[in-house]
C-alpha positions in Angstrom: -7.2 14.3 27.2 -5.4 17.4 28.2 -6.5 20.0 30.0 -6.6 22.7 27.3 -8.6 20.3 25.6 -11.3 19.6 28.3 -11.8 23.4 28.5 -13.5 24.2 25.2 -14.3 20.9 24.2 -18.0 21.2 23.5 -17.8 24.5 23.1 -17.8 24.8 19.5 -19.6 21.3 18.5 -21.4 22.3 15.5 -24.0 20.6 13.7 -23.3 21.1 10.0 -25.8 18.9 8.4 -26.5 18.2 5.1 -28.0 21.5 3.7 -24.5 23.7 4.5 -22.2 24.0 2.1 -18.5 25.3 2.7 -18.7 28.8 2.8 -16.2 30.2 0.3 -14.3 33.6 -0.7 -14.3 33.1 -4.9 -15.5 31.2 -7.6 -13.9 28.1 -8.3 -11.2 26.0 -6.5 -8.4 26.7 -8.1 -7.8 30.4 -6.8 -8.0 29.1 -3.5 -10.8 30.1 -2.6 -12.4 27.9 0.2 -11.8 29.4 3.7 -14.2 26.2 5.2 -14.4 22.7 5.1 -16.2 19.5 6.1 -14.2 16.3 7.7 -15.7 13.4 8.6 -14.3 12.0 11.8 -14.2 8.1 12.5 -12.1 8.1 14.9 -12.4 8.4 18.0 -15.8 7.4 16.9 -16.9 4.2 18.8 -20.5 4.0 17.9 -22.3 5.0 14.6 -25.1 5.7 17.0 -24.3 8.2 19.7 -21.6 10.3 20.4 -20.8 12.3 23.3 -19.5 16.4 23.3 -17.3 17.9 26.0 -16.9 21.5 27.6 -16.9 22.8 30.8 -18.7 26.2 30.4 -22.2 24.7 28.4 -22.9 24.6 24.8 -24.5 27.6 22.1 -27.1 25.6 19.2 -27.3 27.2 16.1 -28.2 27.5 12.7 -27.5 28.6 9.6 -28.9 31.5 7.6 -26.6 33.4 5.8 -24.5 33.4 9.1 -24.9 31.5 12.5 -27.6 32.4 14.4 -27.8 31.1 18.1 -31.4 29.3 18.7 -30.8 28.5 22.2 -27.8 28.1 24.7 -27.6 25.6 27.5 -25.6 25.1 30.9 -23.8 21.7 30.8 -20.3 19.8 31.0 -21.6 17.4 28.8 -24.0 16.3 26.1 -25.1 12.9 24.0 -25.9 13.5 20.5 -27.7 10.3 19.1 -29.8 8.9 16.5 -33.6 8.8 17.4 -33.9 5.4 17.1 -35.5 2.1 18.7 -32.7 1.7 22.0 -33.0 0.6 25.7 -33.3 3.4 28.0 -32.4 2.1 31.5 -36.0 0.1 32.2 -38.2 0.2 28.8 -38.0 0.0 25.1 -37.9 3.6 23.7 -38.3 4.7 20.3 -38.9 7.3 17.1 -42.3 7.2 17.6 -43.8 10.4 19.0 -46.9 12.4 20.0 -47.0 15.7 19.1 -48.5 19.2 20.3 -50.3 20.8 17.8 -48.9 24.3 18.4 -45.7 26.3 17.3 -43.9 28.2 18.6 -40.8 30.7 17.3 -38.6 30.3 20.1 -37.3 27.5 21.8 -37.7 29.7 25.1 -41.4 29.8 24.3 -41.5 26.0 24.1 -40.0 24.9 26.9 -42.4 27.5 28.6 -45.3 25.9 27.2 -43.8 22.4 28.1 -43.3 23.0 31.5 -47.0 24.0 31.4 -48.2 21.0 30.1 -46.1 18.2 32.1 -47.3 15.6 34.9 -46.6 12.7 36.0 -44.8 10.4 33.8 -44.9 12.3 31.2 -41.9 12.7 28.9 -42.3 16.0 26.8 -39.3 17.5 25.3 -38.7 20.7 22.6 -38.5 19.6 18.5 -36.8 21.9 16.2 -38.3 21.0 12.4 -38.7 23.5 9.3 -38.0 26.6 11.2 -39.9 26.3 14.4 -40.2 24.9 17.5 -42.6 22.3 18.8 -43.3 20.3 21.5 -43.6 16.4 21.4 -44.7 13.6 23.9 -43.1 10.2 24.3 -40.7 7.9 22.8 -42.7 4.8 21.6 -41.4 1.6 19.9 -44.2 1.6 17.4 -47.0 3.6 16.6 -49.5 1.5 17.8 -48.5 2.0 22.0 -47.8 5.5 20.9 -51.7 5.5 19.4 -52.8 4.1 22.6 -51.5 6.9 24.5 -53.0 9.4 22.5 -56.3 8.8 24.9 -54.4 8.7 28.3 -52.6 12.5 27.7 -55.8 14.0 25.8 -57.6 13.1 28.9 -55.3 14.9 31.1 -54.4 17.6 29.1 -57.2 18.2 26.9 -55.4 19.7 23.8 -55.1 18.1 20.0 -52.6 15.7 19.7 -51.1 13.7 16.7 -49.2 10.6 16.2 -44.9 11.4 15.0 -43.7 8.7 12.6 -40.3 7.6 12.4 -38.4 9.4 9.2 -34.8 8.4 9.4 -33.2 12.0 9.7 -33.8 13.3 13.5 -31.2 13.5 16.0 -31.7 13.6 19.7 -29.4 16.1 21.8 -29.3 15.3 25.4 -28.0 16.7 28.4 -25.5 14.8 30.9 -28.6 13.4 32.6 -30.7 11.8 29.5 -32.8 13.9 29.2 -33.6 15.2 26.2 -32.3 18.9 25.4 -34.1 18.8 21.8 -34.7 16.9 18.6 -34.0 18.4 15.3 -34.1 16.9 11.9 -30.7 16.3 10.6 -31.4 18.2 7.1 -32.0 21.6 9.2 -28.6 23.7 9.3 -27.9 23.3 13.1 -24.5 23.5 14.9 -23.7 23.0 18.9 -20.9 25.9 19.2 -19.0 26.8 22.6 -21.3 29.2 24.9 -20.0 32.5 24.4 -17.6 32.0 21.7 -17.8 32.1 18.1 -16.1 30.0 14.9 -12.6 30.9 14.5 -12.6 30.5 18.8 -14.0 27.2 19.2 -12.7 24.0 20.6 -14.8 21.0 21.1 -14.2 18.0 22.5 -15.4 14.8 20.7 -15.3 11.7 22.2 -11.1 11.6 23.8 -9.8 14.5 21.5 -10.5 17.5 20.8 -11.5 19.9 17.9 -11.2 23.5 16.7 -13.8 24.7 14.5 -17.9 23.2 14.9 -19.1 19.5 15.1 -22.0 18.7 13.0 -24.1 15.5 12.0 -25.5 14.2 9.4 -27.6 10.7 9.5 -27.3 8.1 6.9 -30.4 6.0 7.7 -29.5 4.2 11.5 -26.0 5.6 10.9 -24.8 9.1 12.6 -22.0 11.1 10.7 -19.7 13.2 12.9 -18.3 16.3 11.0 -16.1 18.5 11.7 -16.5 22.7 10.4 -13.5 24.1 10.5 -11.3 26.6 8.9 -8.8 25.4 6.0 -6.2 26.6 7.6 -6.7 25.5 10.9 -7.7 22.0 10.2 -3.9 22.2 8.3 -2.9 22.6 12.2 -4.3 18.5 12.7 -3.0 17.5 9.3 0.4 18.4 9.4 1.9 17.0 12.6 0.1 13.5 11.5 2.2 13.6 8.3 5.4 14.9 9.4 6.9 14.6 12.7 6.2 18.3 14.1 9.3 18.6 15.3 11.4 18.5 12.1 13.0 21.4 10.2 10.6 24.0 9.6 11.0 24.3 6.2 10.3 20.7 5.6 6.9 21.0 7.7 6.0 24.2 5.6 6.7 21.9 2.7 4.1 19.7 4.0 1.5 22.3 5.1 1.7 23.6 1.2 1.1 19.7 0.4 -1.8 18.9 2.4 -2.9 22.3 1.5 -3.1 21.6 -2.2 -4.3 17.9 -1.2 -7.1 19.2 0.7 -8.1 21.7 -1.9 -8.1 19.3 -4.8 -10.2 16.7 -2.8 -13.3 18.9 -1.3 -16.0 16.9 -2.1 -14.4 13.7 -1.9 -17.4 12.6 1.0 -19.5 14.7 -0.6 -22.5 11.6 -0.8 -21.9 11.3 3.0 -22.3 14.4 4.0 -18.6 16.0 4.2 -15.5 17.2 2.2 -12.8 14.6 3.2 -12.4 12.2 6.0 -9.8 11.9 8.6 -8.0 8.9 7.4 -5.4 7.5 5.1 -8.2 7.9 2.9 -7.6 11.4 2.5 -5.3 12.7 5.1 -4.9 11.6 8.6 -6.6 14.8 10.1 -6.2 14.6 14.4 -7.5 18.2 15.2 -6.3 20.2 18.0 -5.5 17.1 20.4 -2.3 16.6 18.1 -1.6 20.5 17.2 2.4 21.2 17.6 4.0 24.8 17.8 6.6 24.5 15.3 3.9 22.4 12.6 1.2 25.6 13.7 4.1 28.1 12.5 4.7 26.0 9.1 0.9 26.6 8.2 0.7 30.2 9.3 4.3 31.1 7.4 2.8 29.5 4.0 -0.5 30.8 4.3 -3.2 30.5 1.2 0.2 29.4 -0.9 0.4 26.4 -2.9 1.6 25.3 -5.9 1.0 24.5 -9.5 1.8 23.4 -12.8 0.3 25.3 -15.5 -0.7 27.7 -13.6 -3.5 25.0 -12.1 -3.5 23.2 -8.5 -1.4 20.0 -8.6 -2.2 17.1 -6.8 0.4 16.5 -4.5 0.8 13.0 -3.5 4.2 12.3 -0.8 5.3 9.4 0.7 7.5 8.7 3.2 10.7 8.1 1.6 11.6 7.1 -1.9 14.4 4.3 -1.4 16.7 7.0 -3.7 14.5 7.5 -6.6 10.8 8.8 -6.9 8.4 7.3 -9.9 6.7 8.8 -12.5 2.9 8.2 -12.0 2.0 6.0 -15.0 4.9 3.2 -13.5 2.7 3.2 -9.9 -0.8 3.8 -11.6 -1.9 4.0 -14.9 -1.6 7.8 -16.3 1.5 10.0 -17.3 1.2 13.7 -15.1 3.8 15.3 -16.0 4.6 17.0 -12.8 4.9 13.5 -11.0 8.1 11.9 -12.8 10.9 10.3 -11.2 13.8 12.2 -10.0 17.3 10.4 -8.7 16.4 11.2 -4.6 20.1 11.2 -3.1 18.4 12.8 0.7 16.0 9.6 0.8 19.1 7.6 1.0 19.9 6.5 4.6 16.0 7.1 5.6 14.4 4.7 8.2 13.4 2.0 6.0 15.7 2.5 3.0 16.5 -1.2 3.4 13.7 -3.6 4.3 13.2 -7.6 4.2 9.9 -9.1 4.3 9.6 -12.9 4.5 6.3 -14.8 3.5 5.6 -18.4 3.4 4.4 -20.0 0.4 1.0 -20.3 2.4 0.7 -16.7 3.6 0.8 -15.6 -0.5 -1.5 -18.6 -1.2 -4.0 -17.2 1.2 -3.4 -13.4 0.6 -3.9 -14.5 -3.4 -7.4 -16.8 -2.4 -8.5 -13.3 -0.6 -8.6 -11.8 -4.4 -9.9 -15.0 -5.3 -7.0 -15.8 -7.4 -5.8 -19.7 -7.2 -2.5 -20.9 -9.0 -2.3 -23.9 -6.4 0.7 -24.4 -5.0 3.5 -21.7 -5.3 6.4 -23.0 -7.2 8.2 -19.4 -7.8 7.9 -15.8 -7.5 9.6 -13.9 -10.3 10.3 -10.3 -11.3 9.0 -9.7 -14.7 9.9 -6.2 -15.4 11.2 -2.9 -13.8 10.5 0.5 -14.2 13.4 2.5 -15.5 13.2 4.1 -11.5 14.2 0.3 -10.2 10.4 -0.8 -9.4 8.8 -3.8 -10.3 5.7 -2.9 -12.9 5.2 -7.0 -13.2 5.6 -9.8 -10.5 4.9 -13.0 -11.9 3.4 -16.1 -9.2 3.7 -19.1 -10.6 1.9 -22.0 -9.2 1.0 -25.9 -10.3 -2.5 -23.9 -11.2 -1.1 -21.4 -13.1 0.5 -17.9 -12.8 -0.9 -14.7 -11.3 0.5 -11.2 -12.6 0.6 -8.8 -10.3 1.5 -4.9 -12.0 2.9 -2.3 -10.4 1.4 -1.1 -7.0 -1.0 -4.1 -7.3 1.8 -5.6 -5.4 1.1 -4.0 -2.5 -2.3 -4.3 -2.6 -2.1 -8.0 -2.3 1.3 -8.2 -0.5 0.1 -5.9 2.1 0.9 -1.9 2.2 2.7 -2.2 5.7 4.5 -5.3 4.6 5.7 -4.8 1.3 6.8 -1.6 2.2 7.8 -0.3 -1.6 7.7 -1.8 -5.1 11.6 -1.1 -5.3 12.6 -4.5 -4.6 13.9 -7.6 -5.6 13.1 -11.7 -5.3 14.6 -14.5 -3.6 13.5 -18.0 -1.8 14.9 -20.9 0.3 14.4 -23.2 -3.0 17.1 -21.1 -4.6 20.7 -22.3 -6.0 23.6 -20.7 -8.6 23.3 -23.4 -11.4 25.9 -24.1 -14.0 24.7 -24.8 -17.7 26.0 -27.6 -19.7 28.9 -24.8 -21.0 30.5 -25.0 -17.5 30.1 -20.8 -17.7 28.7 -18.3 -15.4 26.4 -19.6 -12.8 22.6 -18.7 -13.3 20.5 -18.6 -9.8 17.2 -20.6 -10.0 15.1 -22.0 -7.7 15.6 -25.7 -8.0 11.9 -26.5 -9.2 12.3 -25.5 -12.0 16.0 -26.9 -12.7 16.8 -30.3 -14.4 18.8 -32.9 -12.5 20.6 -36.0 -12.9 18.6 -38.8 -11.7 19.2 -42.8 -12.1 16.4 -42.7 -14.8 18.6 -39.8 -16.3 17.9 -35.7 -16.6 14.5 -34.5 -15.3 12.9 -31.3 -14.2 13.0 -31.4 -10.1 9.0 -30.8 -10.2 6.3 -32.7 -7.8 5.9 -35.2 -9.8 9.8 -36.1 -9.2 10.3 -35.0 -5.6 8.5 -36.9 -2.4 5.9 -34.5 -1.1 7.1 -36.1 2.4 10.5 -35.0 2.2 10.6 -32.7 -1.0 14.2 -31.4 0.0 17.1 -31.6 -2.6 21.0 -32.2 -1.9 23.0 -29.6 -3.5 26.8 -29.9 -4.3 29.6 -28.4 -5.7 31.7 -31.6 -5.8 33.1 -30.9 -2.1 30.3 -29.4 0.4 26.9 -30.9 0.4 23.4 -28.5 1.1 20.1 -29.3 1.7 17.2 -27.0 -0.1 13.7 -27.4 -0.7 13.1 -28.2 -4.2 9.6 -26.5 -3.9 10.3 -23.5 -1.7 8.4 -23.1 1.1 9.7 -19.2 2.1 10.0 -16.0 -0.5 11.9 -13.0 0.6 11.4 -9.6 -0.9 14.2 -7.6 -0.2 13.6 -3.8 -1.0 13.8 -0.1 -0.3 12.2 3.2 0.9 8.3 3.2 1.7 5.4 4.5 -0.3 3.9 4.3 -3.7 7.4 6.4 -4.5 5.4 9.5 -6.0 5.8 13.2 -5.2 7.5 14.3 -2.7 9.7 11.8 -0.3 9.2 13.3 2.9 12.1 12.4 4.8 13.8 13.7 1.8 12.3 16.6 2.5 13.4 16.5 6.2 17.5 15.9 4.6 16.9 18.9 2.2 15.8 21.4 4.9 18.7 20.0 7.1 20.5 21.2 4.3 19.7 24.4 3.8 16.8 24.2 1.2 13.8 26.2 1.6 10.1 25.1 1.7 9.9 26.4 -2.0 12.5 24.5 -3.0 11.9 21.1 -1.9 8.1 20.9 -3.0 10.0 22.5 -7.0 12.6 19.6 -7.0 10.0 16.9 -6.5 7.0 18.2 -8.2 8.7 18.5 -11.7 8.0 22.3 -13.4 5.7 23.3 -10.8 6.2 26.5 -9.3 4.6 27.7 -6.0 2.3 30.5 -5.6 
C-alpha cells in the first residue's frame, strides 16, 4: 500500500447499512440524478467474518439522519470490524451471548462513563448502540446458559438489574487495535466509521491492502459480513475507469470510457440491492479498485465528462464494451437473444491490428468432454466439432459437437460459456482438428476438407465409413495419400483448434478501437456515436 493511501485509510470507513438509501438530486434515473452509490467490495476481502480499517489519525462513527451525524470519535491507527459471533479469542470460547445493563443512556460519552463505573475484575463491559441509544452490556458467552449463570456472580458485585442478550444475527462488533471492543451496533442502524476530522467528499479509507474514497459500511447476511463502499458517482468513476482502460491511453478514449461506465453504473443501481449495495466490484458489474488504482490522466477523463452520458431516444443506454471487436462489432440479438437497436454491428477497421486480433486455442477431445460433463451434457466420445451457422458479422450463432452419444448445440455466446471466456477469447472464429484431410469426391473435382471419421475409405472388404467400429481403438491412426507422399492422421481426432479474432462478446463499443480512434483524432463524443448506433451524448 502507498503512502497516500495509509494516510486516510480509515478515515472515512463508513458503515452504510441496510436502512440508507443513495442519497439522490432528482426523481428517477434517467436524468442523472444519483450523486451516491453503494459497492460491494470482495476483494481484497479475505474473510466474510472480519475485516480490518486503516488510518493514521483515528476514526469519526456516525449515523444517518437526514445528514451524518458524528456519535462518537476515537484515537486509533487501526480497527477490526467483525461479526458478533461464536469465535476463539486468544484463551476461551466467546460468543453473541450478552448480559445487559438495564439503563440508557443518550450519549456514548455517558456510557462509557457509566461503564468505567461499573467495571472490576474480569469483567468485560463494553458500549452497545441499538434503536437510538446507547447501552452498556457484559460478557461474550457461547450460550445463554454460562451467560445465565453469570447473571448471579455480577448482580452480586454490582447490585444493579441485569438481563440475558440473545444472539439476533445483525450486530457488528467494532474493535480497536488491541481487541477490545470499541462498540456493538446492530447492522440495520445507519452507522458509518468516517476519517476523524474530515467529512464525505474528503475521505479515504483504507480496507484491508487498498484503499477507498468515500465511507465503508456493513451490512450482515446471517454469519456473513458485507463490506460497502459510499462513495460519490463520480468519484468511484475515478476506480472504474483505469480498471477498464489502461489510464494511460488517449484522453479521449478514457473520457469515452468514464461516459460508459457512467451510463453502466447508472443503469445497474440496484443490481445488489438484496445484499445490501448498488453494484459490486467485479466483472460482475464493473471491476471498481477505488483510490489504490486512481490515475491522473483517467481522474481528468471523468472530471472533463462530468454528469454526461448518452442515449438513444432520449433514454440512458446500456452500454456494454469489450476489449476489441476482431474488425466488426455484433448486433445484440446474434450474442444474446433481443434486437436493441443501438447495439448493431458496425464494420470496426481501428480494432484491426489489436492485441488479440488473431488468437488460437487448442483443446483435447478430453478437455471438451469434461468441460461439456461440467453442464452435464454427454455425447461420448467427440468425433467432430462443426460450425453450423454465422452471424452476418462473421460469428458463430451455432457450434455443433458431435459425439458417438450424440450432438451438443452450442448458440452463440454459449460458446464461451462452456469453452471458457479467457480461452475462447471471441465467437469470431473458425474450426479445425488433427483428424482433418482435403478429400476428393468420386467426380475427381474440388477437394472438400473433412475430418476423416466421417469420410468413406477403400478397405479390402470394399468402401466403409472410417468410424470406431472400423478403426483399432489401439492404434486408430489412418494413412493418407495423394498417390506420391504418405501421412499419418488420427481417424478420430484427438485435438480441435479454434482459430479466431478480437476478444469480447463483440457488443458496444471495442475499446481498443476506441484507443485507434482517439489516436486519430476523434473525440470522446465521437467514438461512443460510431459504436452506439443513433445515440447521441448528452
Amino acid at each position: 500500500m502507498d503512502k497516500k493511501s495509509i494516510i486516510a485509510l480509515i478515515c472515512c470507513a463508513v458503515l452504510v447499512f441496510s436502512g440508507l438509501t443513495s442519497i439522490s438530486y432528482g426523481d428517477t434515473e434517467d436524468d442523472q440524478s444519483i450523486r451516491y452509490i453503494k459497492v460491494g467490495l470482495n476483494y481484497p476481502i479475505t474473510s466474510d467474518k472480519q475485516i480490518n480499517l486503516y488510518n493514521n489519525k483515528g476514526f469519526s462513527v456516525k449515523t444517518f439522519k437526514e445528514d451524518f451525524q458524528e456519535l462518537f470519535s476515537f484515537v486509533d491507527t487501526m480497527t477490526t470490524v467483525r461479526l458478533d459471533y461464536h469465535f476463539q479469542n486468544i484463551d476461551k470460547q466467546t460468543g453473541p451471548f450478552h448480559i445487559e445493563y438495564k439503563e440508557t443512556f443518550d450519549s456514548y460519552e455517558k456510557a462509557v462513563a457509566k461503564l468505567n463505573q461499573l467495571k472490576f475484575d474480569n469483567i468485560d463491559i463494553f458500549p452497545v448502540y441499538e434503536n437510538g441509544v446507547f447501552k452498556i452490556w457484559i460478557g461474550q458467552y457461547s450460550n445463554e446458559v454460562d451467560a445465565s449463570e453469570d447473571i448471579s456472580r455480577i448482580y452480586n458485585k454490582l447490585q444493579i438489574q441485569l438481563n440475558v442478550v440473545k444472539d439476533n444475527k445483525q450486530r457488528v462488533v467494532l474493535e480497536n487495535s488491541k481487541g477490545n471492543i470499541v462498540i456493538i451496533f446492530d447492522a440495520k442502524e445507519q452507522i458509518y466509521i468516517g476519517p476523524y476530522g474530515k467529512e464525505l467528499e474528503e475521505s479515504i479509507i483504507g480496507v484491508g491492502d487498498r484503499s477507498y474514497r468515500g465511507f465503508i459500511t456493513f451490512n450482515r447476511i446471517e454469519d456473513e459480513l458485507k463490506v460497502i463502499n459510499y462513495i460519490n458517482l463520480e468519484k468511484y468513476l475515478y476506480g472504474v475507469v483505469p480498471r477498464e482502460m489502461s489510464g494511460d491511453w488517449p484522453i479521449e478514449a478514457l473520457k469515452a470510457q468514464a461516459v460508459a461506465a457512467r451510463n453502466y453504473a447508472l443503469i445497474s443501481m440496484g443490481k445488489h440491492l438484496d445484499e445490501g449495495y448498488d453494484i459490486c466490484d467485479t466483472t460482475h458489474c464493473q471491476v471498481y479498485a477505488g483510490y489504490s488504482w486512481e490515475k491522473i490522466r483517467s481522474n481528468q477523463a471523468v472530471d472533463e465528462t462530468l454528469e454526461k452520458v448518452i442515449k438513444y431516444d432520449g433514454k440512458l443506454i446500456s452500454t456494454y464494451y469489450h476489449s476489441s471487436s476482431g474488425g466488426k462489432t455484433e448486433d445484440s440479438e446474434n450474442v444474446w437473444s433481443n434486437p436493441v437497436p443501438y447495439l448493431k454491428g458496425v464494420d470496426d477497421k481501428f480494432s484491426l491490428g489489436a492485441p488479440n486480433d488473431n488468437w488460437k486455442l487448442v483443446l483435447s477431445r478430453e478437455e471438451i468432454m469434461e468441460k461439456l460433463n461440467s453442464i452435464d451434457v454427454n455425447v461420448g466420445e467427440i468425433l467432430a466439432i462443426d460450425v453450423l451457422e454465422y452471424s452476418n458479422n462473421d460469428r458463430v450463432l451455432k457450434l455443433a459437437i458431435k459425439g458417438t452419444e450424440g450432438v451438443h448445440i452450442l448458440e452463440k455466446d454459449g460458446a464461451r460459456g462452456v469453452l471458457g471466456y479467457n480461452s475462447l477469447k471471441s465467437t469470431m472464429f473458425s474450426t479445425k482438428s488433427n483428424g482433418e484431410a482435403y478429400v476428393l469426391g468420386a467426380s475427381g473435382s474440388k477437394p472438400t476438407k473433412m475430418s476423416l471419421g466421417e469420410a468413406s475409405i477403400i478397405t479390402a472388404e470394399g468402401t466403409q465409413i472410417a468410424n470406431r467400429d472400423l478403426i483399432s481403438r489401439d492404434n486408430p491412426m489412418l494413412y493418407v495419400t495423394n498417390g506420391k507422399n504418405k501421412e499419418t492422421i488420427p481417424a478420430i481426432p484427438t485435438q480441435y483448434i479454434f482459430e479466431g479474432h478480437g476478444w469480447g462478446h463483440g457488443l458496444g463499443m471495442s475499446q481498443w478501437g476506441a484507443k485507434k480512434m482517439a489516436e486519430e483524432g476523434y473525440n470522446y463524443e465521437e467514438i461512443l456515436e460510431y459504436y452506439y448506433t443513433d445515440a447521441k451524448v448528452e
